[in-house]
py3Dmol code that shows the C-alpha trace and the ligand (Angstrom):
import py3Dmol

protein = """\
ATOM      1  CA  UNK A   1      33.949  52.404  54.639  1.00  0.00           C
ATOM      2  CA  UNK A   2      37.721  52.229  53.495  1.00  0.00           C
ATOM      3  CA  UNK A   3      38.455  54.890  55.965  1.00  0.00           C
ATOM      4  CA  UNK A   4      36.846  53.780  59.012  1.00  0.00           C
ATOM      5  CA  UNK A   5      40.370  52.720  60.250  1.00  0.00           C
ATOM      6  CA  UNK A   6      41.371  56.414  60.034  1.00  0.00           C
ATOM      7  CA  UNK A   7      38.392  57.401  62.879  1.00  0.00           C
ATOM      8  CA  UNK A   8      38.872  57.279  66.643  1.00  0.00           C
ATOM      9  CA  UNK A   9      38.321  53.950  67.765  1.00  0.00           C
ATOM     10  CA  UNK A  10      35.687  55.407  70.207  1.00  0.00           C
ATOM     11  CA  UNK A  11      33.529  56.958  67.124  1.00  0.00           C
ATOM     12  CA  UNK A  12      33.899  53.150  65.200  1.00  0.00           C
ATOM     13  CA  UNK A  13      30.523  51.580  66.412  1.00  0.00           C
ATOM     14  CA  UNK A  14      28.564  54.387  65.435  1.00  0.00           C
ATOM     15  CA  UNK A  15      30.308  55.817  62.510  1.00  0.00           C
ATOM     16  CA  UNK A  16      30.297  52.227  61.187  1.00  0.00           C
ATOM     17  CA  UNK A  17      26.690  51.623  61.975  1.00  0.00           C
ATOM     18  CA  UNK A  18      25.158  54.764  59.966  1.00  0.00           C
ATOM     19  CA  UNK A  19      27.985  53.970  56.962  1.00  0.00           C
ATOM     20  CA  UNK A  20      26.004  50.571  56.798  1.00  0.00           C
ATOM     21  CA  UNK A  21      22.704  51.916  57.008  1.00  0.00           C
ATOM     22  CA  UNK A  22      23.319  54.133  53.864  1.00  0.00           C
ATOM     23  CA  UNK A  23      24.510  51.644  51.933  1.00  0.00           C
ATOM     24  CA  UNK A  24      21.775  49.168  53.275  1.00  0.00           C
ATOM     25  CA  UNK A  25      19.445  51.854  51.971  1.00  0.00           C
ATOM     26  CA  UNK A  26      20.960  52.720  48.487  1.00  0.00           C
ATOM     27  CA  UNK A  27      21.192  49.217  47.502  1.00  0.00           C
ATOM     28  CA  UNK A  28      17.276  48.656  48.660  1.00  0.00           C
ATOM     29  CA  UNK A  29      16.516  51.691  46.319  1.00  0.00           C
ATOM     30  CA  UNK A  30      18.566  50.560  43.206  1.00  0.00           C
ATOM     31  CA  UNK A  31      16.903  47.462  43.711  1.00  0.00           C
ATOM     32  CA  UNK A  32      13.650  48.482  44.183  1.00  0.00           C
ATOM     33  CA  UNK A  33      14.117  50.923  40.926  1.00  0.00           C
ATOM     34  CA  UNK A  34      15.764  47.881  39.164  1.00  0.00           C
ATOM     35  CA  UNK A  35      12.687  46.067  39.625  1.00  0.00           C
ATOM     36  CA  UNK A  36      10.098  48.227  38.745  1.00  0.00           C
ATOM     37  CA  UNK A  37      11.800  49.228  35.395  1.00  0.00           C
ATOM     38  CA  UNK A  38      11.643  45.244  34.909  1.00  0.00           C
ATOM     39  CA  UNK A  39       8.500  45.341  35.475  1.00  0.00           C
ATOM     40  CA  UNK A  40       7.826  48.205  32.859  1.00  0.00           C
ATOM     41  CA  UNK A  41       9.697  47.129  30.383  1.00  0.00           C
ATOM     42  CA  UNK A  42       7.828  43.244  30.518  1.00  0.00           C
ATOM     43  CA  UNK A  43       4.118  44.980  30.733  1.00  0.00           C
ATOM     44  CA  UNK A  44       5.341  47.414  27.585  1.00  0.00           C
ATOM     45  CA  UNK A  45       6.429  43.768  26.059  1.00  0.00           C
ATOM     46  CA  UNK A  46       3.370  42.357  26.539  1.00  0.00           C
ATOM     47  CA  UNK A  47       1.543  45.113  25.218  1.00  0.00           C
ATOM     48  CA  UNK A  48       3.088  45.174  22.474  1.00  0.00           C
ATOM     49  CA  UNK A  49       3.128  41.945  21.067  1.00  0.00           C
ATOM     50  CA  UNK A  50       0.359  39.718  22.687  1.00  0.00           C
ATOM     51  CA  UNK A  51      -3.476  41.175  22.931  1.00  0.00           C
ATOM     52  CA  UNK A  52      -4.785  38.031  25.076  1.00  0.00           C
ATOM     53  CA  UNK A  53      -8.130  39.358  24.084  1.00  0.00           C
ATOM     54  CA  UNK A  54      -7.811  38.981  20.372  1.00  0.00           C
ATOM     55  CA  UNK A  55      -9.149  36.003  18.164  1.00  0.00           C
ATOM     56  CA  UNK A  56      -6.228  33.215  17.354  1.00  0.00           C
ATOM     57  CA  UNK A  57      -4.971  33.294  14.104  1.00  0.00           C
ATOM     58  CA  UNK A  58      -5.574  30.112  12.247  1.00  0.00           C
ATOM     59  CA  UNK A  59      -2.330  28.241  11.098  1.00  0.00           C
ATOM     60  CA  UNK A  60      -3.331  27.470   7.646  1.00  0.00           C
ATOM     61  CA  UNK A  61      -3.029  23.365   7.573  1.00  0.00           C
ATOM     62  CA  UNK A  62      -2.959  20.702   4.422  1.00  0.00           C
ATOM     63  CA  UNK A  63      -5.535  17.675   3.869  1.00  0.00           C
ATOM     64  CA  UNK A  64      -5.505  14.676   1.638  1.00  0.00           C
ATOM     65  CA  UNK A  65      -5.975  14.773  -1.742  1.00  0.00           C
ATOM     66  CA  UNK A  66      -9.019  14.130  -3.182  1.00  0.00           C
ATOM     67  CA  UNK A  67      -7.634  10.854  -4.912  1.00  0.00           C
ATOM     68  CA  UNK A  68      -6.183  10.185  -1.760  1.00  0.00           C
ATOM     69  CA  UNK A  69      -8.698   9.951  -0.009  1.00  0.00           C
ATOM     70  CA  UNK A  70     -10.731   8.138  -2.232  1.00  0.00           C
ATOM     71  CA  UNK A  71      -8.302   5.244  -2.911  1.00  0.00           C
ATOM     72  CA  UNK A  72      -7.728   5.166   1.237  1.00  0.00           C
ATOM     73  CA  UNK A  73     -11.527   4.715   1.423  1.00  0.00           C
ATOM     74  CA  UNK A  74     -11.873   2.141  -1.430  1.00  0.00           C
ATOM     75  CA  UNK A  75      -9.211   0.198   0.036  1.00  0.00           C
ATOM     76  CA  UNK A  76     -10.761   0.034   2.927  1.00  0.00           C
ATOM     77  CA  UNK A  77     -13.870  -1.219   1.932  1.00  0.00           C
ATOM     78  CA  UNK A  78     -12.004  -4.021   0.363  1.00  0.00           C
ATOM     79  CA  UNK A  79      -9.947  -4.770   3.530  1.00  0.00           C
ATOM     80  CA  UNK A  80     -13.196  -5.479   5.348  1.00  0.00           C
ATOM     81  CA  UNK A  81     -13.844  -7.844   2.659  1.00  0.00           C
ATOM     82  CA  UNK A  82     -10.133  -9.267   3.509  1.00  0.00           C
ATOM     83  CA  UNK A  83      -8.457  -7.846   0.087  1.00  0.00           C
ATOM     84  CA  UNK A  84      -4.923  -6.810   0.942  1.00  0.00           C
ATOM     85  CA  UNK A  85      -2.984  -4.249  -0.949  1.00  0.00           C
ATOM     86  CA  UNK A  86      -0.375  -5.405  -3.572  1.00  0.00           C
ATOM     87  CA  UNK A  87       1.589  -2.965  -5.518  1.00  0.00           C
ATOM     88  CA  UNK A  88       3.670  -3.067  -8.761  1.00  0.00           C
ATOM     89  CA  UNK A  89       6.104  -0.954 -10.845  1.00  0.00           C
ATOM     90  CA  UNK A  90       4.873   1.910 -13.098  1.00  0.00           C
ATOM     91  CA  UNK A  91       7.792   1.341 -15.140  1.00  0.00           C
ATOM     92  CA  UNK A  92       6.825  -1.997 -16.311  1.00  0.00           C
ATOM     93  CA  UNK A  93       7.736  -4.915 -18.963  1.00  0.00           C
ATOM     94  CA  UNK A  94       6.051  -5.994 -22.160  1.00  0.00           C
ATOM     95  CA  UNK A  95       5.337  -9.134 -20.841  1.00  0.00           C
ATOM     96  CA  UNK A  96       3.668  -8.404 -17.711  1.00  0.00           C
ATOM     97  CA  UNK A  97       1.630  -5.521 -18.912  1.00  0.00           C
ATOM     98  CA  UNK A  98       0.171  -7.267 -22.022  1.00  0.00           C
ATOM     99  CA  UNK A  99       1.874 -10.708 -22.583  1.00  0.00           C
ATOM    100  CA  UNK A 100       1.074 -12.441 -19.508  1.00  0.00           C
ATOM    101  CA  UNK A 101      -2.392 -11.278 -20.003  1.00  0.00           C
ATOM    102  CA  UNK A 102      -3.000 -12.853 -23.087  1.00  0.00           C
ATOM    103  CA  UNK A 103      -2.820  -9.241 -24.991  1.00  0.00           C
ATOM    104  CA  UNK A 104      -0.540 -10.719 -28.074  1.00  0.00           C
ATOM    105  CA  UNK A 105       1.915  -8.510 -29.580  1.00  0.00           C
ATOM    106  CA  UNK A 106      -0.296  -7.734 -32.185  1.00  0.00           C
ATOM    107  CA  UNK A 107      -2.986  -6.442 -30.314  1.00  0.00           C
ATOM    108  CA  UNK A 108      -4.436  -2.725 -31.016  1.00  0.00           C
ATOM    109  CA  UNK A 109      -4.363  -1.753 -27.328  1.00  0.00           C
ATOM    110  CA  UNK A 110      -0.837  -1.946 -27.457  1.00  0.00           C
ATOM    111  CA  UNK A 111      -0.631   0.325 -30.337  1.00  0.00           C
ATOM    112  CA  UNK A 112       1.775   3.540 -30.154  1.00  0.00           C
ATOM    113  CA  UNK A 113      -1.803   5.768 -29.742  1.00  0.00           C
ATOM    114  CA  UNK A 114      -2.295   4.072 -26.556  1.00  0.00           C
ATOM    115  CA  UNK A 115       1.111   3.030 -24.681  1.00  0.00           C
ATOM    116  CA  UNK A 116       4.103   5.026 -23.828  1.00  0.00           C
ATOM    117  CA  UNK A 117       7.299   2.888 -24.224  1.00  0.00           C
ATOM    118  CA  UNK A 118      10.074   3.121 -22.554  1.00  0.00           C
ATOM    119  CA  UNK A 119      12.169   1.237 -24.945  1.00  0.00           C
ATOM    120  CA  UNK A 120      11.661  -1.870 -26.847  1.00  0.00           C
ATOM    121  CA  UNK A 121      10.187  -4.365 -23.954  1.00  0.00           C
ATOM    122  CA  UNK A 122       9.596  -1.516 -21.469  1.00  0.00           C
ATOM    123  CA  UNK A 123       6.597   0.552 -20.950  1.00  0.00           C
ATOM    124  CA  UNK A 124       4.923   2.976 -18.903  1.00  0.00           C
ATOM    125  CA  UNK A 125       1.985   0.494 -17.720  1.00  0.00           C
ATOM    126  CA  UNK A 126      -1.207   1.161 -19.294  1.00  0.00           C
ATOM    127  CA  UNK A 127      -3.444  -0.908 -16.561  1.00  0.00           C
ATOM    128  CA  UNK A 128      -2.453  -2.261 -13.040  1.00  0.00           C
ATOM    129  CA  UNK A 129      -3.218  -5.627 -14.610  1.00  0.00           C
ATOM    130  CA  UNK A 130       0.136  -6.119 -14.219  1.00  0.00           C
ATOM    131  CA  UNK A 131      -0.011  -6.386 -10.541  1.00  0.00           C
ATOM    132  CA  UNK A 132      -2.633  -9.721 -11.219  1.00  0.00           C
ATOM    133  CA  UNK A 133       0.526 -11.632 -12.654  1.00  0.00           C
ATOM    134  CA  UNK A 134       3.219  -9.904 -10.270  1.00  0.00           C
ATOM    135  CA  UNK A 135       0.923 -11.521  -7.328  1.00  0.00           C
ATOM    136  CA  UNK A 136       0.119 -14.561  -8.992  1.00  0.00           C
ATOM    137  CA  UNK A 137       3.944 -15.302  -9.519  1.00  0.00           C
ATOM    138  CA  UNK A 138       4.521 -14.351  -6.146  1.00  0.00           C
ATOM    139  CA  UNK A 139       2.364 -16.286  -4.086  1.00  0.00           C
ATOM    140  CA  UNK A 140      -0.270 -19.517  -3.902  1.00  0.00           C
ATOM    141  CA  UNK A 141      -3.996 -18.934  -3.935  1.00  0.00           C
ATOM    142  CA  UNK A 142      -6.247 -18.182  -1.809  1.00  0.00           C
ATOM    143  CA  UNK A 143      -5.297 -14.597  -3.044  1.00  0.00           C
ATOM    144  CA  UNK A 144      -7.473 -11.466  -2.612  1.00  0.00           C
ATOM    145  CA  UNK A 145      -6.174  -8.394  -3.535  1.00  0.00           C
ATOM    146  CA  UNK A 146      -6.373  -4.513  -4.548  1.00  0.00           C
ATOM    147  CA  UNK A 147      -3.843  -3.020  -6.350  1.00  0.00           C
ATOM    148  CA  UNK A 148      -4.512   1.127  -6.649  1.00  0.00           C
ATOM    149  CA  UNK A 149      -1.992   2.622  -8.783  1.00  0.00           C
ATOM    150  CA  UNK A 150      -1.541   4.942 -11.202  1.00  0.00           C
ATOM    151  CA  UNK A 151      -1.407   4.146 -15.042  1.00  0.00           C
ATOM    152  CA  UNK A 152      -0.385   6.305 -18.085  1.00  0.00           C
ATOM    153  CA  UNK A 153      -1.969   6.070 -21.718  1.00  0.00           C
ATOM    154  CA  UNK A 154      -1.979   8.111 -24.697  1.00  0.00           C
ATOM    155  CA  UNK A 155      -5.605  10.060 -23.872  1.00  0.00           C
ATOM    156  CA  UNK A 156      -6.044  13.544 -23.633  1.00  0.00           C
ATOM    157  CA  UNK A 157      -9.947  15.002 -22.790  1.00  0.00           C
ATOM    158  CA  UNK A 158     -12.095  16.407 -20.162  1.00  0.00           C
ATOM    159  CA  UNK A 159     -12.569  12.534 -19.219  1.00  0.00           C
ATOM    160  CA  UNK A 160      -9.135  11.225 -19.981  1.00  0.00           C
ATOM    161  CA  UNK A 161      -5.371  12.235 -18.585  1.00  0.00           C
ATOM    162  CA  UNK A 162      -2.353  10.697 -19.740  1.00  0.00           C
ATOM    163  CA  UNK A 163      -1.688   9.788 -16.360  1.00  0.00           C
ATOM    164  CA  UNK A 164      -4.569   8.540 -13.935  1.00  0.00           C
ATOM    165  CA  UNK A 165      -5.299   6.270 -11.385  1.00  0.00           C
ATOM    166  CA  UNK A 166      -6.982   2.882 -11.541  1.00  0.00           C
ATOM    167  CA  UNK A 167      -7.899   0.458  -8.666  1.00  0.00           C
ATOM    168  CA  UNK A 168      -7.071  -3.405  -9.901  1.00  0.00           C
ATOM    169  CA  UNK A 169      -8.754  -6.142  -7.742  1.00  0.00           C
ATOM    170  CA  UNK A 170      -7.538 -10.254  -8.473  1.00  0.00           C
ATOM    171  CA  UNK A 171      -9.087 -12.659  -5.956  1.00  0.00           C
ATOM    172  CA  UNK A 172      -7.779 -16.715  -6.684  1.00  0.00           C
ATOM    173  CA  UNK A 173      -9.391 -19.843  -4.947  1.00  0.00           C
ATOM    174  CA  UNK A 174     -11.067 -23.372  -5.501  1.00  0.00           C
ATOM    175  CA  UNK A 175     -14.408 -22.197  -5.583  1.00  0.00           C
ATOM    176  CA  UNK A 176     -14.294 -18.533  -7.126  1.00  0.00           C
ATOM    177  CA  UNK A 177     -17.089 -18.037  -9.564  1.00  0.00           C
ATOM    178  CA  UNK A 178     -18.813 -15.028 -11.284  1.00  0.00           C
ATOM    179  CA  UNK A 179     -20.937 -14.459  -8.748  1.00  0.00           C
ATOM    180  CA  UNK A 180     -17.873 -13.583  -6.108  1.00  0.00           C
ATOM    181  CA  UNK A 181     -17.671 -10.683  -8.387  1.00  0.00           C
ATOM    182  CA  UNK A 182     -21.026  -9.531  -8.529  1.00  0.00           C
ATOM    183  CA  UNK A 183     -21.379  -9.487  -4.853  1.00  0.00           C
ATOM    184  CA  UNK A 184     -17.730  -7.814  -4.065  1.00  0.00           C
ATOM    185  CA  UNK A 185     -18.696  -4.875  -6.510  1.00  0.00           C
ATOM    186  CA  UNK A 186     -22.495  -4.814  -5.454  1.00  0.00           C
ATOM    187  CA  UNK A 187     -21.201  -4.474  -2.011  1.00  0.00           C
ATOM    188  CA  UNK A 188     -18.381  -1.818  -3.132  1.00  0.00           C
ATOM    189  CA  UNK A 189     -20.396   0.011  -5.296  1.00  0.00           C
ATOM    190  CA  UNK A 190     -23.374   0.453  -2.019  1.00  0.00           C
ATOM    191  CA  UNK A 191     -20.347   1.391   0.627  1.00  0.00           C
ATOM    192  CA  UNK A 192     -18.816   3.799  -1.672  1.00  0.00           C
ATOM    193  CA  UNK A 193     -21.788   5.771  -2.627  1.00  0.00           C
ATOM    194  CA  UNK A 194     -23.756   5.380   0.266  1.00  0.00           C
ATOM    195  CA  UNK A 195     -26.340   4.975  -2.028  1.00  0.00           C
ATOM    196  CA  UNK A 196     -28.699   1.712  -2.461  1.00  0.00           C
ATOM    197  CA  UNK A 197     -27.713   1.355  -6.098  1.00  0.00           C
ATOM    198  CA  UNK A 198     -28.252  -1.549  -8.823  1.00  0.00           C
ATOM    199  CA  UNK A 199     -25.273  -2.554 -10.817  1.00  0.00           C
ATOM    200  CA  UNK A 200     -25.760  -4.323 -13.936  1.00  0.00           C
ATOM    201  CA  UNK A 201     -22.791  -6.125 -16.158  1.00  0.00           C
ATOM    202  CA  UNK A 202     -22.541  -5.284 -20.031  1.00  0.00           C
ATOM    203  CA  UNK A 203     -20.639  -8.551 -22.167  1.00  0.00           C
ATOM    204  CA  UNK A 204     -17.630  -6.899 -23.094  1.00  0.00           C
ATOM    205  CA  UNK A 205     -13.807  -8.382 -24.266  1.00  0.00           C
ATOM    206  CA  UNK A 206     -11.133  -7.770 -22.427  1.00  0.00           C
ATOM    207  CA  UNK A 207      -8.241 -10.669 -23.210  1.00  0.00           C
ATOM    208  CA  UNK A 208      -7.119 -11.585 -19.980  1.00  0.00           C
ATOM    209  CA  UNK A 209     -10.874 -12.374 -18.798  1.00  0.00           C
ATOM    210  CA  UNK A 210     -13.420 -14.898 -19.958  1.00  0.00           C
ATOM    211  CA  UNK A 211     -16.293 -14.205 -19.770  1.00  0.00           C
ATOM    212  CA  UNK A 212     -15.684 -10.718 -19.363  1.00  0.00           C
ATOM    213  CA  UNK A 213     -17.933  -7.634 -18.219  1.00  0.00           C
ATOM    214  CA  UNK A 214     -18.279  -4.252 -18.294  1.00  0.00           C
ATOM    215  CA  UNK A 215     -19.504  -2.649 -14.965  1.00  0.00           C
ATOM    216  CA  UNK A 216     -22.155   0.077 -14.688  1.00  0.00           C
ATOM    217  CA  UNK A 217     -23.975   1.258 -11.437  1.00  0.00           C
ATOM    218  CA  UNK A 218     -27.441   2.658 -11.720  1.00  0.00           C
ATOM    219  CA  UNK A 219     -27.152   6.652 -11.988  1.00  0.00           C
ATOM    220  CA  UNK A 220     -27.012   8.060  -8.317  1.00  0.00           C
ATOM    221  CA  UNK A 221     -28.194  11.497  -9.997  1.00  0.00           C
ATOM    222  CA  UNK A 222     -31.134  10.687 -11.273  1.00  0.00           C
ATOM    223  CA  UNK A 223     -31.619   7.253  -9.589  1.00  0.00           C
ATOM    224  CA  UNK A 224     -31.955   5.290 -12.843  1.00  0.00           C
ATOM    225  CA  UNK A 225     -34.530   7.599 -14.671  1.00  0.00           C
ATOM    226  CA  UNK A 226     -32.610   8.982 -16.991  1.00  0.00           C
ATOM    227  CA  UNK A 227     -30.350  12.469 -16.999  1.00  0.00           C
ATOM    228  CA  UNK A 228     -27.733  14.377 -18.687  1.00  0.00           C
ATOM    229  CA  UNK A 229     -25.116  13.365 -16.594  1.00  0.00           C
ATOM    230  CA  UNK A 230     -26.333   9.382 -18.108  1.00  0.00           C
ATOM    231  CA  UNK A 231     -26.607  10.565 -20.926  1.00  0.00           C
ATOM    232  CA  UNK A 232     -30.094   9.140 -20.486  1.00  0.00           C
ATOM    233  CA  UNK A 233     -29.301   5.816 -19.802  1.00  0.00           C
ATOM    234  CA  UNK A 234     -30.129   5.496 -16.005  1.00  0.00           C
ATOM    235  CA  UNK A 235     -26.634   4.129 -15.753  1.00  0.00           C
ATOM    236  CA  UNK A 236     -23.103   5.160 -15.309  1.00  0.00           C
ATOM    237  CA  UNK A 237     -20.093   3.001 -16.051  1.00  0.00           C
ATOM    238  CA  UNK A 238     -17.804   2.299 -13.583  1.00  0.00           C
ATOM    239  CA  UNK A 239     -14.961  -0.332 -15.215  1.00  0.00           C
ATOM    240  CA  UNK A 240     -14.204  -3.722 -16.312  1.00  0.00           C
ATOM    241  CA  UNK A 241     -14.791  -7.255 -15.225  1.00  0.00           C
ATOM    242  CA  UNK A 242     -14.580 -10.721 -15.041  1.00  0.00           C
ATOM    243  CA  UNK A 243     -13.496 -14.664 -14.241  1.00  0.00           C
ATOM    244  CA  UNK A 244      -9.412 -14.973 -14.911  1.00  0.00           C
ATOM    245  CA  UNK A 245      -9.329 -16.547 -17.887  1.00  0.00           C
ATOM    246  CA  UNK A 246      -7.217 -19.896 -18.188  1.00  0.00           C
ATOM    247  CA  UNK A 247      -4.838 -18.816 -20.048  1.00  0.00           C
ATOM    248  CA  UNK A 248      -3.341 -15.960 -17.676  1.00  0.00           C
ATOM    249  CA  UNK A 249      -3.207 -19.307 -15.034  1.00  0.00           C
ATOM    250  CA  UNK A 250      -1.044 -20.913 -17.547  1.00  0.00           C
ATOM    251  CA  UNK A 251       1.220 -17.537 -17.536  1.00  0.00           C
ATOM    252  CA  UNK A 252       1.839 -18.110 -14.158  1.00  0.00           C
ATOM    253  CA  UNK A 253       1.824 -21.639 -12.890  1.00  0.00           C
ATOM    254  CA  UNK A 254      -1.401 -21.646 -11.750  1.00  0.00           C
ATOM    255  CA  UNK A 255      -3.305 -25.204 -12.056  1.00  0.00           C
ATOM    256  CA  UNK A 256      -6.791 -23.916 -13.719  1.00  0.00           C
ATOM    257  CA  UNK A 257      -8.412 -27.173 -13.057  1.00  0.00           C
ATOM    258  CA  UNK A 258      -8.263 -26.306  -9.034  1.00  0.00           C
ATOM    259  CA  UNK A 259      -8.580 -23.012  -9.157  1.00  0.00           C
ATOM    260  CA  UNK A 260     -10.293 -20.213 -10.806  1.00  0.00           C
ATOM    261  CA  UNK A 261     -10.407 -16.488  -9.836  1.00  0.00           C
ATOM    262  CA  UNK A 262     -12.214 -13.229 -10.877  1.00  0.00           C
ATOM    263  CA  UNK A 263     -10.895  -9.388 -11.322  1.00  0.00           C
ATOM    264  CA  UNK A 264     -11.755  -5.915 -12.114  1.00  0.00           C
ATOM    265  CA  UNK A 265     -10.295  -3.039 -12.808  1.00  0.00           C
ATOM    266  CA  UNK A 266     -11.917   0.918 -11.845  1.00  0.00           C
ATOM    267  CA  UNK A 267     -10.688   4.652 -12.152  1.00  0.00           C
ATOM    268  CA  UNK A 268     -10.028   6.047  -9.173  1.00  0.00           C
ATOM    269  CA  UNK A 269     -10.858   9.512 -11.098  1.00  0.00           C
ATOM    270  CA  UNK A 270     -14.113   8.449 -12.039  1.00  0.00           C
ATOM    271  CA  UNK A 271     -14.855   6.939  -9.342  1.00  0.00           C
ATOM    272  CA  UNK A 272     -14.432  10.571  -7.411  1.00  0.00           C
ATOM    273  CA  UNK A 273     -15.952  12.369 -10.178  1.00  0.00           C
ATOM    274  CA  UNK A 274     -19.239  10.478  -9.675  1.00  0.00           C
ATOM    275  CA  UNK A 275     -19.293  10.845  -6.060  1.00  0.00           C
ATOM    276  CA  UNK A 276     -18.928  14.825  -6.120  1.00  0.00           C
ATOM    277  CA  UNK A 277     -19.777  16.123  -9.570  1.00  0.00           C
ATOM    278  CA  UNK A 278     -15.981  16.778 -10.497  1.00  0.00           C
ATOM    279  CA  UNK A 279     -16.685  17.939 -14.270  1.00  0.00           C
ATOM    280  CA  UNK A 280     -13.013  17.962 -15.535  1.00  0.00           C
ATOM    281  CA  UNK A 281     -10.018  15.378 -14.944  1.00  0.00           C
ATOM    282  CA  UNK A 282      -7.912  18.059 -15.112  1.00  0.00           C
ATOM    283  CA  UNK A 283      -8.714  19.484 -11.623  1.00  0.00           C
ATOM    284  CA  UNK A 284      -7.199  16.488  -9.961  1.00  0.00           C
ATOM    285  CA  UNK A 285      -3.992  17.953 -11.022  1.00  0.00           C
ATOM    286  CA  UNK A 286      -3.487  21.177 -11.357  1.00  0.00           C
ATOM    287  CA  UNK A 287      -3.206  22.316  -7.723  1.00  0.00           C
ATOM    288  CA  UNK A 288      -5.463  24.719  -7.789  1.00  0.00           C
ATOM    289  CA  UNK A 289      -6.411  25.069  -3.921  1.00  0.00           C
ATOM    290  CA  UNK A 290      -9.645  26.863  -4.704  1.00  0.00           C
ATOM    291  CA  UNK A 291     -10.671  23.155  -5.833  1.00  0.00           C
ATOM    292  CA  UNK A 292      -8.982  20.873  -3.604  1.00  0.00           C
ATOM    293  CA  UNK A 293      -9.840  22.612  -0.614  1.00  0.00           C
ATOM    294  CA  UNK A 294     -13.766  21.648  -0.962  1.00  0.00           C
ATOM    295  CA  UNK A 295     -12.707  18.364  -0.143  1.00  0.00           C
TER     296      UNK A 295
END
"""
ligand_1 = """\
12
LIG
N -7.273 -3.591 -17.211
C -8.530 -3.239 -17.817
C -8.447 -1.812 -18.341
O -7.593 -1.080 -17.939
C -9.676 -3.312 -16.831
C -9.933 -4.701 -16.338
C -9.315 -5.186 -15.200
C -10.799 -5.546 -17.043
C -9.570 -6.477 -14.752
C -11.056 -6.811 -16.592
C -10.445 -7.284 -15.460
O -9.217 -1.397 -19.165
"""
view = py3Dmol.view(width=600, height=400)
view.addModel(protein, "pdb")
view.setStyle({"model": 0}, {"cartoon": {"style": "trace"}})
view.addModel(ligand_1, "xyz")
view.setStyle({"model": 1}, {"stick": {}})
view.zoomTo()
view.show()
């Protein structure tokens, strides 16, 4: 095409015109072969990498935690009843953890078998009875609360970790009596389980409670006949109980003539153990996926 200049300006027009329709051609060609080696190369990709006919290939996901889920359901329950959720350090003083609860200094629960300290006034908390006065200090009645947390104590067996989980309830008002309590837990206990189940209250002592209860629920394996897993007693027990004694009011500036308040206290272990046969603390939390995964 450079040297078109060079040719007779008669021969021009047609020299010119068959130059162009070579290169008009070669270009089409390099195109066209451009194109279908794209084309190759993109089916050989395909091939290769993506069978649109084959099965999907799950992406392996998580789930909650066992304990998770069962303190996200138990709280629930309670928030229908209008309990909120109160919370409270695990690193926790004397006072609050037995003090304030009327658990003097030389009380045997406090002994170095059963608490971790921290250092001299400073423990690991043993209960989330703690959260009861943190609340109480905080705030006016009406209160209703749950306070899941976990709690640390010197216990090591197939039923006891030194670390574990309990579920603290406080509820404060004018008229609060004993039976509050029996219908919260009665109602709890029947959510929980899905189960129609009795629940009974032992006399127990716990300081910071008068009169205070122990809590069973009538075996949901056996249905209150009698098995191993009750040890024959047609009931399993489920935690402790009772009306807020006066003197934890007097802790916290709470007028015990107006008001008067119940609480309890569950494991959040236990609790999950007796809902699917778990037959070892331990499996909480070891990790071991073959366990966790069934839930
Ligand atoms: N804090 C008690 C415990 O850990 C349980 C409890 C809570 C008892 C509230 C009575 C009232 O054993």
């Amino acid at each position: 095409m450079k040297e078109l200049g060079r040719v007779p300006p008669a021969e021009r027009p047609a020299i010119g015109a068959a130059t162009n329709r070579v290169k008009q051609e070669i270009e089409a060609r390099v195109a066209a072969k451009l194109a279908e080696l794209d084309a190759a190369a993109a089916r050989a990709d395909l091939a290769r990498t993506v069978d649109i006919t084959m099965p999907a290939r799950p992406v392996p996901r998580g789930h909650l935690h066992l304990l998770t889920q069962v303190r996200q359901e138990a709280v629930a329950i309670f928030a229908e009843l209008g309990f909120a959720v109160a919370e409270g350090p695990q690193i926790e003083t004397d006072w609050h953890t037995f003090e304030a609860l009327a658990i003097p200094k030389d009380h045997p629960a406090r002994d170095m078998q059963d608490t971790f300290y921290v250092a001299d006034e400073i423990v690991l908390r043993t209960h989330t009875s703690p959260v009861q006065i943190r609340t109480m200090l905080a705030g006016k009645p009406p209160i209703r609360i749950v306070a899941p947390g976990v709690v640390y104590r010197r216990d090591d067996d197939p039923t006891h970790s030194p670390m574990f989980t309990q579920l603290e309830g406080l509820a404060v008002d004018t008229d609060i009596s004993f039976a509050d309590l029996k219908g919260v837990l009665l109602h709890f206990v029947r959510r929980f389980y899905d189960q129609d189940l009795a629940i009974r209250f032992r006399p127990s002592y716990f300081q910071f409670v008068e009169p205070g209860a122990e809590v069973d629920m009538q075996c949901r394996f056996c249905m209150g006949r009698g098995c191993r897993l009750c040890k024959h007693t047609g009931w399993l027990e489920i935690g402790g109980s009772g009306v807020v004694d006066p003197a934890v009011f007097a802790h916290v500036g709470i007028d015990p003539e107006a008001y008067s308040g119940f609480a309890f206290g569950m494991g959040l272990e236990r609790m999950a153990m007796l809902r699917h046969d778990v037959t070892d603390i331990k499996y909480y939390y070891e990790g071991d996926l073959r366990f966790l995964e069934q839930f």
